[in-house]
C-alpha positions as CSV (number, residue, x, y, z in Angstrom):
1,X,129.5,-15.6,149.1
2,X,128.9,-12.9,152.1
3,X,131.8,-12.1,154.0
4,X,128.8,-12.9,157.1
5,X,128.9,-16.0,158.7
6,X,127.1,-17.7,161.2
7,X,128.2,-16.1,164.1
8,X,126.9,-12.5,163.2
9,X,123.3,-11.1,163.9
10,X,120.4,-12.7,162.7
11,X,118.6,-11.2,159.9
12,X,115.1,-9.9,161.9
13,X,118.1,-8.6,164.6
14,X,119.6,-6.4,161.6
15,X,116.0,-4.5,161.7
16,X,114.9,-4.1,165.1
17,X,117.1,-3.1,168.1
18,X,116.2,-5.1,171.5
19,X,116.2,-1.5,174.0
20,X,113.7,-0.1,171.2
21,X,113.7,2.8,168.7
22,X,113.6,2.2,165.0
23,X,115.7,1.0,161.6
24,X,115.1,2.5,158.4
25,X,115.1,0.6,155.1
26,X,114.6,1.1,151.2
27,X,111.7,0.0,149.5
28,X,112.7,-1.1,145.7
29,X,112.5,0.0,142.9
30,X,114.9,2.3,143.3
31,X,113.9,5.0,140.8
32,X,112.4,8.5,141.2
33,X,109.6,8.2,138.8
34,X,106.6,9.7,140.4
35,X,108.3,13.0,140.9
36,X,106.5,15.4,138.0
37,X,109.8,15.8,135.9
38,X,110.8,12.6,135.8
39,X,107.3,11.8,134.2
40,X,107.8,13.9,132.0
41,X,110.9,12.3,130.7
42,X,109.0,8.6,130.8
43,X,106.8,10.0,128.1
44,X,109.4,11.5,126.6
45,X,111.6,8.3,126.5
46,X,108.2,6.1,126.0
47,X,108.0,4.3,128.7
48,X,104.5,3.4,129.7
49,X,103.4,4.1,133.3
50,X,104.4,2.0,135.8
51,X,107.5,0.6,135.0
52,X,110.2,2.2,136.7
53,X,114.0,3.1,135.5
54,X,116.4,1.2,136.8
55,X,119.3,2.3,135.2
56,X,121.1,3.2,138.1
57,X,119.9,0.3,140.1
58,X,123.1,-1.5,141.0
59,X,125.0,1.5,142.1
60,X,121.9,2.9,144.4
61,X,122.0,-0.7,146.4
62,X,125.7,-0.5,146.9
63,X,125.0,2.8,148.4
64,X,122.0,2.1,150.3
65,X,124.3,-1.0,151.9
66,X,127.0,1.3,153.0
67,X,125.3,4.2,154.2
68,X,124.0,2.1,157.7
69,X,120.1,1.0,156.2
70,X,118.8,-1.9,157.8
71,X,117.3,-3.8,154.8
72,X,116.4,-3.0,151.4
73,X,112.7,-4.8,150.2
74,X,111.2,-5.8,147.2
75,X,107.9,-6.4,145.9
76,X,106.4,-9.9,144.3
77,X,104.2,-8.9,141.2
78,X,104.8,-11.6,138.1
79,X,102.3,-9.8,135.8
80,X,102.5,-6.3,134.6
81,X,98.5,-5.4,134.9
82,X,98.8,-1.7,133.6
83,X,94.6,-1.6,133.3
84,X,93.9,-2.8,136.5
85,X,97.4,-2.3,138.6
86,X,99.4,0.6,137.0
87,X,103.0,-0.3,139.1
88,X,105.0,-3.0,137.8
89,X,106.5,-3.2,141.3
90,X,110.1,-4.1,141.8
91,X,109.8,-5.7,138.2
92,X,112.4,-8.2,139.0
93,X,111.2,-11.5,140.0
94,X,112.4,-11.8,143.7
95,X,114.5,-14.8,144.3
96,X,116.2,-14.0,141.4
97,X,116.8,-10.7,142.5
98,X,117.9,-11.7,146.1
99,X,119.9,-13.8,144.1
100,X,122.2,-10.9,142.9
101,X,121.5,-8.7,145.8
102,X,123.4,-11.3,147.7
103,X,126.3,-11.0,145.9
104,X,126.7,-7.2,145.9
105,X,125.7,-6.5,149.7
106,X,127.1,-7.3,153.0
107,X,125.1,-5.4,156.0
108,X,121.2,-5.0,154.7
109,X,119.2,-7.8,155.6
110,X,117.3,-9.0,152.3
111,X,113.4,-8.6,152.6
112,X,110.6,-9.4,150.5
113,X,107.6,-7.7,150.9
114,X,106.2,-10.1,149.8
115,X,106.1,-13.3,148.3
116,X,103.0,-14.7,147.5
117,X,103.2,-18.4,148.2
118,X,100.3,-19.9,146.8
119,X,101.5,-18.9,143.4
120,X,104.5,-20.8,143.4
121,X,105.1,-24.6,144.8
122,X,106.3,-24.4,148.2
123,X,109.1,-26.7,147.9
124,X,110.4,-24.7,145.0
125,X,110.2,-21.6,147.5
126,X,112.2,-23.6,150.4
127,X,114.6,-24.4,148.5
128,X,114.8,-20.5,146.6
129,X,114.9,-18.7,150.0
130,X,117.2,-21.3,151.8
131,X,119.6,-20.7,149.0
132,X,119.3,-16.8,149.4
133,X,119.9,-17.2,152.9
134,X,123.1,-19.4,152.4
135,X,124.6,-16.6,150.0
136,X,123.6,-13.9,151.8
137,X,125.3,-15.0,155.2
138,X,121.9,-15.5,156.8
139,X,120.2,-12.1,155.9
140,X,117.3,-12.7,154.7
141,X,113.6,-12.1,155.7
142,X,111.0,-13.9,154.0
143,X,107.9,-11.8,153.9
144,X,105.0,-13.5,152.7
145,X,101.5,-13.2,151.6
146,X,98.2,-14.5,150.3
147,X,98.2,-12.4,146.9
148,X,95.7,-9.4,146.2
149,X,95.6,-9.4,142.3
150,X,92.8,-11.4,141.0
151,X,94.2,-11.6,137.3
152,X,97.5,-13.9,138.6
153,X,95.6,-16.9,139.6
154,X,93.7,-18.0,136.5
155,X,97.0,-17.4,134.4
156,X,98.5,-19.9,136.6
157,X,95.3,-22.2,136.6
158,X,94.7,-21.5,140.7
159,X,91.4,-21.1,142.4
160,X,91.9,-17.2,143.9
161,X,89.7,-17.6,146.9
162,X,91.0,-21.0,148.4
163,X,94.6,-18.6,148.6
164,X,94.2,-18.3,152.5
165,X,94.2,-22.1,152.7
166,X,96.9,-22.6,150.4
167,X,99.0,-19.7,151.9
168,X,98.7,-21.3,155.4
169,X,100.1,-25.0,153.9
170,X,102.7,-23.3,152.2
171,X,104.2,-22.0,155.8
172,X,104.1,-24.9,157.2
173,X,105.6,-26.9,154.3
174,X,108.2,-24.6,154.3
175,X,109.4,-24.9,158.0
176,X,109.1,-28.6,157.8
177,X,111.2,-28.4,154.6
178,X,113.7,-26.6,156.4
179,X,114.6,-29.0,158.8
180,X,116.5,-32.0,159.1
181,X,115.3,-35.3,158.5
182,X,113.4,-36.1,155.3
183,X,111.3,-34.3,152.4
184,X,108.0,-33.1,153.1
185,X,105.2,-35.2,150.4
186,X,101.9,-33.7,151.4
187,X,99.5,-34.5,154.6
188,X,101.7,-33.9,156.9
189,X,103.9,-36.9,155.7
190,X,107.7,-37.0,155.6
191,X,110.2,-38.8,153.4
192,X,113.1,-39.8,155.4
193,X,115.3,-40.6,152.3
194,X,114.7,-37.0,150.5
195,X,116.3,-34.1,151.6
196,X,115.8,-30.6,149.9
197,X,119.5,-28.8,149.9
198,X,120.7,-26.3,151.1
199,X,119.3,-25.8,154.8
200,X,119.4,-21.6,155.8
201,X,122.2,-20.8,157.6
202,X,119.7,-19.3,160.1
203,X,118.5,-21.6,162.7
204,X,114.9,-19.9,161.4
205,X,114.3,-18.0,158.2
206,X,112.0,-15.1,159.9
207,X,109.0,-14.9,158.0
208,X,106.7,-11.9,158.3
209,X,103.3,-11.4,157.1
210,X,102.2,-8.3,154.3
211,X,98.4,-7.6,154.7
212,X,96.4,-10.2,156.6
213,X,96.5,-13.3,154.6
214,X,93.3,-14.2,155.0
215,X,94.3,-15.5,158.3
216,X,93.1,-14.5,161.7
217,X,95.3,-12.0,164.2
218,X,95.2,-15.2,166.4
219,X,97.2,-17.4,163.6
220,X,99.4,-14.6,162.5
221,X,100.6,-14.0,165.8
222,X,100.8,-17.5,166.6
223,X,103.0,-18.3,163.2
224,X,105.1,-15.3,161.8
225,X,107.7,-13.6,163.5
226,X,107.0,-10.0,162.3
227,X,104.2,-8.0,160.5
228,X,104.5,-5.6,157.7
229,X,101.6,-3.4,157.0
230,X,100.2,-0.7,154.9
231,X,101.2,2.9,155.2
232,X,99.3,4.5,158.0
233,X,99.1,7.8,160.3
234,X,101.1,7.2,163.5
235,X,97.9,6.6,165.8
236,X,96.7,3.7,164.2
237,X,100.3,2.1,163.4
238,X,100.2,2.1,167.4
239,X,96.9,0.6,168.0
240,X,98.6,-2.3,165.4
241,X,101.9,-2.7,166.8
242,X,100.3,-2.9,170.3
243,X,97.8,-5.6,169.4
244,X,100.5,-7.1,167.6
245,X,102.7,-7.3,170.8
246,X,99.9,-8.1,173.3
247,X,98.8,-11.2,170.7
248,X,102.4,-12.1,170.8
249,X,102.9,-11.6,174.6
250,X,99.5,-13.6,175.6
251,X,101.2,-17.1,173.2
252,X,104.6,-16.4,175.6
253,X,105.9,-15.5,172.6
254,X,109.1,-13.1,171.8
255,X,107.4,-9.1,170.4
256,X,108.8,-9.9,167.1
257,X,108.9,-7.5,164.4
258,X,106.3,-4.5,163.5
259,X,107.3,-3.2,160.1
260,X,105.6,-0.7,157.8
261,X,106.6,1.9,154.9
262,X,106.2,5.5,154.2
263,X,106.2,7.2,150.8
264,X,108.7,10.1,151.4
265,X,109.9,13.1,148.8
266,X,112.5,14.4,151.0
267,X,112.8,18.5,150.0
268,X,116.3,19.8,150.1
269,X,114.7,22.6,152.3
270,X,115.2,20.8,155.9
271,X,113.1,23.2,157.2
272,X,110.0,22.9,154.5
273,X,106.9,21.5,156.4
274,X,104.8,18.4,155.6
275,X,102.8,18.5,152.7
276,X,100.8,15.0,153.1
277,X,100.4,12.6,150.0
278,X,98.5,8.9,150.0
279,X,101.4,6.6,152.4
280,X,103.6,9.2,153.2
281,X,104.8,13.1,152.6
282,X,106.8,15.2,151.0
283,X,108.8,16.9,154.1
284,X,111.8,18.5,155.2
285,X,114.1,16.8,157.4
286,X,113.5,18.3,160.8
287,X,109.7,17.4,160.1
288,X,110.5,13.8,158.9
289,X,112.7,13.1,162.1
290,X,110.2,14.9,164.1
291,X,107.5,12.2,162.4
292,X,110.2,9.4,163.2
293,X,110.5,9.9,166.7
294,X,106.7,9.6,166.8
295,X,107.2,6.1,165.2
296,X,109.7,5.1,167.9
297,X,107.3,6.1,170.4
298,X,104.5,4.2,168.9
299,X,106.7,0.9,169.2
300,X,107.3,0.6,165.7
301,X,110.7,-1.5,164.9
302,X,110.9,-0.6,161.1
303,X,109.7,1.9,158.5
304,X,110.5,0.7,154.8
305,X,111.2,4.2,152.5
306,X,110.2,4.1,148.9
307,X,111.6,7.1,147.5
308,X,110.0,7.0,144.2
309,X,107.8,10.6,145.1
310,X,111.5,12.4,145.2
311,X,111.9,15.1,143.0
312,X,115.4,15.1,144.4
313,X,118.3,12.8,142.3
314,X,118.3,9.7,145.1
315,X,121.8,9.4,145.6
316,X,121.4,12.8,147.3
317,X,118.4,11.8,148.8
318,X,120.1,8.6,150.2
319,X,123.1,10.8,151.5
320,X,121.2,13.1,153.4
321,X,119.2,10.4,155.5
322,X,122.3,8.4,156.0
323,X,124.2,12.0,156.7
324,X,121.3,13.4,158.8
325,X,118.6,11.1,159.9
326,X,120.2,7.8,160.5
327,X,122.1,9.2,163.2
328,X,119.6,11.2,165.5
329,X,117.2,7.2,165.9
330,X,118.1,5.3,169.0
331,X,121.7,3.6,168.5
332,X,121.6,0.2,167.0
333,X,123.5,-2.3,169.0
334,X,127.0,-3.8,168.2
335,X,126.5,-7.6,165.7
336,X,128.5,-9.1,168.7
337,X,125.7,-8.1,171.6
338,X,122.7,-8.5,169.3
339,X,123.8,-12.1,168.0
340,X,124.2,-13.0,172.0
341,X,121.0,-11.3,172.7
Protein backbone atom coordinates (compact mmCIF):
# COMPACT_ATOMS: atom_id res chain seq x y z
CA UNK A 1 0.00 0.00 0.00
CA UNK A 2 1.03 3.97 -0.81
CA UNK A 3 2.44 5.69 2.00
CA UNK A 4 -0.53 8.48 0.53
CA UNK A 5 -3.58 8.65 2.19
CA UNK A 6 -6.63 10.45 1.98
CA UNK A 7 -5.63 13.63 3.16
CA UNK A 8 -2.99 14.44 0.33
CA UNK A 9 -3.73 15.97 -3.19
CA UNK A 10 -6.07 14.60 -5.42
CA UNK A 11 -4.79 12.77 -8.37
CA UNK A 12 -5.92 15.57 -11.40
CA UNK A 13 -4.25 18.16 -8.51
CA UNK A 14 -0.84 16.22 -8.90
CA UNK A 15 -0.97 17.39 -12.81
CA UNK A 16 -2.22 20.82 -12.99
CA UNK A 17 -1.25 23.69 -10.60
CA UNK A 18 -4.40 26.04 -9.69
CA UNK A 19 -2.16 29.82 -10.38
CA UNK A 20 -1.29 28.08 -13.88
CA UNK A 21 1.83 26.91 -15.68
CA UNK A 22 2.47 23.33 -16.56
CA UNK A 23 3.43 19.55 -15.15
CA UNK A 24 5.42 17.36 -17.18
CA UNK A 25 4.85 13.59 -17.36
CA UNK A 26 6.22 10.23 -19.11
CA UNK A 27 4.47 8.58 -21.65
CA UNK A 28 5.24 4.56 -21.43
CA UNK A 29 6.89 2.47 -22.77
CA UNK A 30 9.86 3.51 -21.48
CA UNK A 31 12.37 2.48 -24.12
CA UNK A 32 14.43 4.33 -26.64
CA UNK A 33 13.62 2.32 -29.62
CA UNK A 34 12.95 4.73 -32.40
CA UNK A 35 16.41 6.31 -32.11
CA UNK A 36 18.43 4.79 -35.43
CA UNK A 37 20.95 2.70 -33.24
CA UNK A 38 18.79 1.25 -31.12
CA UNK A 39 16.93 -0.14 -34.32
CA UNK A 40 19.57 -1.35 -35.35
CA UNK A 41 20.12 -3.56 -32.36
CA UNK A 42 16.22 -4.71 -32.54
CA UNK A 43 17.17 -6.35 -35.78
CA UNK A 44 20.10 -7.43 -34.49
CA UNK A 45 18.42 -9.01 -31.26
CA UNK A 46 15.20 -9.96 -33.63
CA UNK A 47 12.73 -8.24 -32.35
CA UNK A 48 10.09 -7.28 -34.78
CA UNK A 49 9.10 -3.59 -34.98
CA UNK A 50 7.03 -2.29 -32.62
CA UNK A 51 7.54 -3.88 -29.59
CA UNK A 52 9.63 -1.98 -27.34
CA UNK A 53 12.48 -3.22 -24.66
CA UNK A 54 11.58 -2.97 -21.52
CA UNK A 55 14.36 -4.38 -19.78
CA UNK A 56 15.04 -1.55 -17.83
CA UNK A 57 11.52 -0.76 -17.15
CA UNK A 58 11.18 -0.98 -13.36
CA UNK A 59 14.25 1.02 -12.56
CA UNK A 60 13.20 3.98 -15.23
CA UNK A 61 9.70 4.39 -13.22
CA UNK A 62 11.41 4.48 -9.86
CA UNK A 63 13.38 7.22 -11.36
CA UNK A 64 10.76 9.05 -13.21
CA UNK A 65 8.81 9.01 -9.48
CA UNK A 66 11.63 10.59 -7.73
CA UNK A 67 12.89 13.04 -10.07
CA UNK A 68 9.46 15.52 -9.42
CA UNK A 69 7.16 14.14 -12.83
CA UNK A 70 3.64 14.62 -12.41
CA UNK A 71 2.37 11.26 -13.77
CA UNK A 72 3.60 8.64 -15.86
CA UNK A 73 0.75 7.16 -18.75
CA UNK A 74 0.17 4.16 -20.45
CA UNK A 75 -1.49 3.19 -23.51
CA UNK A 76 -4.53 0.45 -23.89
CA UNK A 77 -3.78 -1.69 -27.07
CA UNK A 78 -4.84 -5.66 -26.33
CA UNK A 79 -3.73 -6.80 -29.83
CA UNK A 80 -0.41 -6.50 -31.40
CA UNK A 81 -1.63 -5.50 -35.17
CA UNK A 82 1.99 -5.21 -36.70
CA UNK A 83 0.19 -4.94 -40.54
CA UNK A 84 -2.13 -2.43 -39.81
CA UNK A 85 -0.68 -0.68 -36.37
CA UNK A 86 3.14 -1.22 -36.09
CA UNK A 87 3.40 -0.08 -32.03
CA UNK A 88 2.49 -2.57 -29.57
CA UNK A 89 1.91 0.40 -27.25
CA UNK A 90 2.69 0.11 -23.57
CA UNK A 91 2.43 -3.74 -24.22
CA UNK A 92 1.21 -4.33 -20.74
CA UNK A 93 -2.34 -4.65 -20.19
CA UNK A 94 -3.18 -1.48 -18.04
CA UNK A 95 -4.81 -2.39 -14.82
CA UNK A 96 -2.45 -4.92 -14.45
CA UNK A 97 0.17 -2.59 -14.89
CA UNK A 98 -1.26 0.11 -12.60
CA UNK A 99 -1.43 -2.74 -10.56
CA UNK A 100 2.37 -2.94 -10.02
CA UNK A 101 2.98 0.71 -10.68
CA UNK A 102 1.15 1.16 -7.45
CA UNK A 103 3.31 -0.68 -5.51
CA UNK A 104 6.67 0.78 -6.70
CA UNK A 105 5.60 4.67 -6.77
CA UNK A 106 4.57 7.21 -4.26
CA UNK A 107 4.24 10.84 -6.02
CA UNK A 108 3.19 10.30 -9.87
CA UNK A 109 -0.38 10.19 -10.33
CA UNK A 110 -1.16 6.89 -12.45
CA UNK A 111 -2.81 7.77 -15.98
CA UNK A 112 -4.10 5.88 -18.66
CA UNK A 113 -4.19 7.19 -21.84
CA UNK A 114 -6.48 5.40 -22.51
CA UNK A 115 -8.78 2.72 -21.74
CA UNK A 116 -11.10 1.81 -24.16
CA UNK A 117 -14.32 0.99 -22.30
CA UNK A 118 -16.47 -0.64 -24.66
CA UNK A 119 -14.04 -3.38 -24.93
CA UNK A 120 -14.18 -4.46 -21.57
CA UNK A 121 -17.52 -4.80 -19.11
CA UNK A 122 -17.86 -1.80 -17.23
CA UNK A 123 -18.36 -3.28 -13.90
CA UNK A 124 -15.16 -5.23 -14.43
CA UNK A 125 -13.48 -1.71 -15.03
CA UNK A 126 -15.09 -0.07 -11.71
CA UNK A 127 -14.05 -2.34 -9.88
CA UNK A 128 -10.17 -2.64 -11.72
CA UNK A 129 -9.68 1.16 -11.38
CA UNK A 130 -11.33 1.54 -7.87
CA UNK A 131 -8.88 -0.99 -6.79
CA UNK A 132 -5.80 0.94 -8.43
CA UNK A 133 -6.94 3.87 -6.78
CA UNK A 134 -7.20 2.24 -3.24
CA UNK A 135 -3.37 0.98 -3.68
CA UNK A 136 -2.18 3.85 -5.10
CA UNK A 137 -3.33 6.32 -2.31
CA UNK A 138 -5.87 7.90 -4.65
CA UNK A 139 -3.49 8.62 -7.73
CA UNK A 140 -5.02 7.63 -10.31
CA UNK A 141 -6.56 9.21 -13.53
CA UNK A 142 -8.76 7.20 -15.54
CA UNK A 143 -8.37 8.30 -19.15
CA UNK A 144 -10.82 6.83 -21.37
CA UNK A 145 -11.84 6.28 -24.94
CA UNK A 146 -14.09 4.93 -27.66
CA UNK A 147 -11.25 2.74 -29.37
CA UNK A 148 -9.66 3.51 -32.93
CA UNK A 149 -8.57 0.02 -34.12
CA UNK A 150 -11.15 -1.65 -36.08
CA UNK A 151 -9.47 -5.26 -35.83
CA UNK A 152 -10.24 -5.39 -31.76
CA UNK A 153 -13.97 -5.42 -31.91
CA UNK A 154 -14.77 -8.45 -34.02
CA UNK A 155 -12.15 -10.52 -31.92
CA UNK A 156 -14.19 -9.67 -29.03
CA UNK A 157 -17.52 -10.28 -30.98
CA UNK A 158 -18.46 -6.21 -30.63
CA UNK A 159 -20.24 -4.11 -33.22
CA UNK A 160 -17.29 -1.22 -33.87
CA UNK A 161 -19.54 1.54 -34.81
CA UNK A 162 -22.19 1.44 -31.89
CA UNK A 163 -18.61 2.22 -29.68
CA UNK A 164 -19.74 5.90 -29.05
CA UNK A 165 -22.95 4.61 -27.55
CA UNK A 166 -21.42 2.00 -25.57
CA UNK A 167 -18.49 4.28 -24.40
CA UNK A 168 -21.04 6.80 -23.13
CA UNK A 169 -23.00 3.79 -20.84
CA UNK A 170 -19.83 2.68 -19.77
CA UNK A 171 -19.16 6.29 -17.92
CA UNK A 172 -22.08 6.50 -16.50
CA UNK A 173 -22.10 2.83 -15.15
CA UNK A 174 -18.99 3.52 -13.75
CA UNK A 175 -19.80 6.63 -11.57
CA UNK A 176 -22.96 4.99 -10.51
CA UNK A 177 -20.81 1.94 -9.56
CA UNK A 178 -18.76 3.99 -7.62
CA UNK A 179 -20.98 5.11 -5.21
CA UNK A 180 -22.75 3.95 -2.26
CA UNK A 181 -25.84 2.27 -2.28
CA UNK A 182 -26.41 -0.76 -4.48
CA UNK A 183 -25.03 -2.46 -7.79
CA UNK A 184 -25.79 -1.00 -10.94
CA UNK A 185 -27.98 -4.03 -13.33
CA UNK A 186 -28.63 -2.09 -16.61
CA UNK A 187 -31.37 0.72 -17.45
CA UNK A 188 -30.49 2.83 -15.14
CA UNK A 189 -31.65 0.33 -12.32
CA UNK A 190 -29.86 -0.25 -9.02
CA UNK A 191 -29.57 -3.26 -6.78
CA UNK A 192 -29.65 -2.11 -3.26
CA UNK A 193 -28.37 -5.52 -1.90
CA UNK A 194 -25.08 -5.62 -4.26
CA UNK A 195 -22.29 -3.67 -3.75
CA UNK A 196 -19.08 -3.80 -5.97
CA UNK A 197 -15.85 -3.42 -3.46
CA UNK A 198 -13.62 -1.43 -3.05
CA UNK A 199 -14.96 2.26 -3.43
CA UNK A 200 -11.79 4.81 -4.70
CA UNK A 201 -10.36 6.52 -2.11
CA UNK A 202 -11.05 9.67 -4.17
CA UNK A 203 -14.26 11.23 -3.59
CA UNK A 204 -14.17 11.10 -7.85
CA UNK A 205 -11.87 9.05 -9.92
CA UNK A 206 -11.07 11.98 -12.59
CA UNK A 207 -11.67 10.62 -15.86
CA UNK A 208 -10.37 12.35 -18.99
CA UNK A 209 -11.16 11.88 -22.48
CA UNK A 210 -8.34 10.68 -25.44
CA UNK A 211 -9.64 11.67 -28.97
CA UNK A 212 -13.22 12.59 -29.12
CA UNK A 213 -15.20 9.54 -28.36
CA UNK A 214 -17.57 9.86 -30.78
CA UNK A 215 -19.12 12.26 -28.47
CA UNK A 216 -19.94 15.85 -28.92
CA UNK A 217 -17.60 18.91 -27.32
CA UNK A 218 -20.97 19.69 -25.58
CA UNK A 219 -21.03 15.99 -23.73
CA UNK A 220 -17.30 15.90 -23.18
CA UNK A 221 -17.28 19.02 -21.51
CA UNK A 222 -20.39 18.32 -19.63
CA UNK A 223 -18.93 14.69 -18.38
CA UNK A 224 -15.11 14.39 -18.10
CA UNK A 225 -12.91 16.33 -15.97
CA UNK A 226 -9.91 16.76 -18.35
CA UNK A 227 -8.95 16.23 -22.06
CA UNK A 228 -6.05 14.59 -23.51
CA UNK A 229 -5.33 15.17 -27.18
CA UNK A 230 -3.04 14.46 -29.99
CA UNK A 231 0.28 16.03 -30.41
CA UNK A 232 -0.20 19.41 -31.98
CA UNK A 233 1.79 22.88 -32.79
CA UNK A 234 1.20 25.38 -29.93
CA UNK A 235 -1.46 27.53 -31.91
CA UNK A 236 -3.96 25.07 -32.26
CA UNK A 237 -3.35 23.28 -28.63
CA UNK A 238 -4.62 26.94 -27.66
CA UNK A 239 -7.61 27.27 -29.74
CA UNK A 240 -8.43 23.51 -27.92
CA UNK A 241 -7.58 24.31 -24.42
CA UNK A 242 -9.61 27.55 -24.87
CA UNK A 243 -12.77 25.96 -26.23
CA UNK A 244 -12.22 23.39 -23.73
CA UNK A 245 -12.31 26.02 -20.83
CA UNK A 246 -15.03 28.33 -22.33
CA UNK A 247 -17.36 24.77 -22.73
CA UNK A 248 -16.47 24.13 -19.20
CA UNK A 249 -17.00 27.76 -17.88
CA UNK A 250 -20.46 28.21 -19.88
CA UNK A 251 -21.86 24.42 -17.65
CA UNK A 252 -20.43 26.53 -14.27
CA UNK A 253 -18.16 24.06 -14.35
CA UNK A 254 -14.45 23.87 -12.65
CA UNK A 255 -11.50 24.41 -16.06
CA UNK A 256 -10.47 20.97 -15.45
CA UNK A 257 -7.60 19.44 -17.03
CA UNK A 258 -6.00 20.08 -20.80
CA UNK A 259 -3.50 17.39 -21.35
CA UNK A 260 -1.43 16.51 -24.46
CA UNK A 261 2.02 14.80 -25.35
CA UNK A 262 5.03 15.62 -27.37
CA UNK A 263 7.54 13.20 -28.94
CA UNK A 264 10.86 14.63 -27.75
CA UNK A 265 14.75 13.35 -28.59
CA UNK A 266 16.35 15.57 -26.18
CA UNK A 267 20.20 16.33 -27.73
CA UNK A 268 22.92 16.52 -25.26
CA UNK A 269 23.81 19.88 -27.11
CA UNK A 270 21.40 22.35 -24.91
CA UNK A 271 22.07 24.73 -27.34
CA UNK A 272 21.17 22.47 -30.68
CA UNK A 273 17.99 24.01 -32.37
CA UNK A 274 14.69 22.19 -33.21
CA UNK A 275 14.69 19.84 -35.77
CA UNK A 276 10.75 18.99 -36.13
CA UNK A 277 9.55 15.31 -36.33
CA UNK A 278 5.54 14.04 -36.55
CA UNK A 279 4.25 14.95 -32.49
CA UNK A 280 7.22 16.54 -31.36
CA UNK A 281 11.20 17.41 -32.01
CA UNK A 282 14.43 16.52 -31.49
CA UNK A 283 15.75 19.82 -29.56
CA UNK A 284 18.12 21.13 -27.24
CA UNK A 285 17.14 22.21 -23.93
CA UNK A 286 17.02 25.99 -24.14
CA UNK A 287 14.72 25.39 -27.27
CA UNK A 288 12.44 22.81 -25.50
CA UNK A 289 11.96 25.15 -22.41
CA UNK A 290 11.66 28.00 -24.80
CA UNK A 291 8.76 25.63 -26.55
CA UNK A 292 7.41 24.96 -22.86
CA UNK A 293 6.87 28.32 -21.86
CA UNK A 294 4.78 28.66 -25.04
CA UNK A 295 2.61 25.76 -23.64
CA UNK A 296 2.15 27.55 -20.30
CA UNK A 297 1.06 30.46 -22.14
CA UNK A 298 -1.32 28.69 -24.25
CA UNK A 299 -3.17 27.41 -20.98
CA UNK A 300 -1.98 24.01 -21.29
CA UNK A 301 -1.97 22.11 -17.73
CA UNK A 302 0.11 18.96 -18.93
CA UNK A 303 2.39 17.76 -21.70
CA UNK A 304 2.90 13.82 -21.55
CA UNK A 305 6.84 13.01 -22.88
CA UNK A 306 7.40 9.79 -24.71
CA UNK A 307 10.95 9.63 -25.11
CA UNK A 308 11.17 6.69 -27.36
CA UNK A 309 12.83 9.20 -30.43
CA UNK A 310 16.01 9.68 -27.84
CA UNK A 311 19.08 8.66 -29.19
CA UNK A 312 20.34 9.61 -25.69
CA UNK A 313 20.40 6.40 -22.88
CA UNK A 314 16.97 7.67 -20.86
CA UNK A 315 18.26 7.66 -17.51
CA UNK A 316 20.36 10.61 -18.72
CA UNK A 317 17.63 11.88 -20.53
CA UNK A 318 15.31 11.72 -17.46
CA UNK A 319 18.20 13.47 -15.32
CA UNK A 320 18.57 16.34 -17.30
CA UNK A 321 14.76 17.36 -17.52
CA UNK A 322 14.42 16.71 -13.89
CA UNK A 323 18.09 18.61 -13.35
CA UNK A 324 17.24 21.37 -15.95
CA UNK A 325 13.75 21.69 -17.06
CA UNK A 326 11.54 20.84 -14.24
CA UNK A 327 12.72 23.62 -12.30
CA UNK A 328 12.56 26.79 -14.63
CA UNK A 329 8.00 25.79 -15.12
CA UNK A 330 5.88 27.75 -12.70
CA UNK A 331 6.32 26.25 -9.01
CA UNK A 332 3.89 23.54 -8.25
CA UNK A 333 2.06 24.13 -5.02
CA UNK A 334 2.72 22.40 -1.60
CA UNK A 335 0.14 18.68 -1.25
CA UNK A 336 -1.12 20.56 1.96
CA UNK A 337 -2.52 23.93 -0.14
CA UNK A 338 -3.50 22.06 -3.23
CA UNK A 339 -5.62 19.29 -1.15
CA UNK A 340 -7.36 22.52 0.64
CA UNK A 341 -7.69 24.14 -2.73
Amino acid sequence: MSKHNVDQMPALDRIRRPEGGLTLGIELPLDNDWAPERETQRVREGRPFGIPDLTHYPDLIRQVDRSGFAAVWMRDVPVFDPRNFGDAGSVYDPFVNLGFLAGITENVALGTAAVVLPLRHPMMVAKAAASVDRLSGGRLILGVASGDRPVEYPLLGLDYESRGEAFRDAVDYLRDAWKDGGLPVGNGRIEPDLDLLPKPLQAQIPMVIAGQGRQSPEWIAANMQGRFVYPNGAEKLTTQAREWRSLRKALGLPAGAFISAFHLDLADNPNEQVTPRRFGARTGRKAFIDHLHTLEDAGIDHLALLLRPSRRPLGEVIDELARDVLPVLKPQSSPVKAAAE
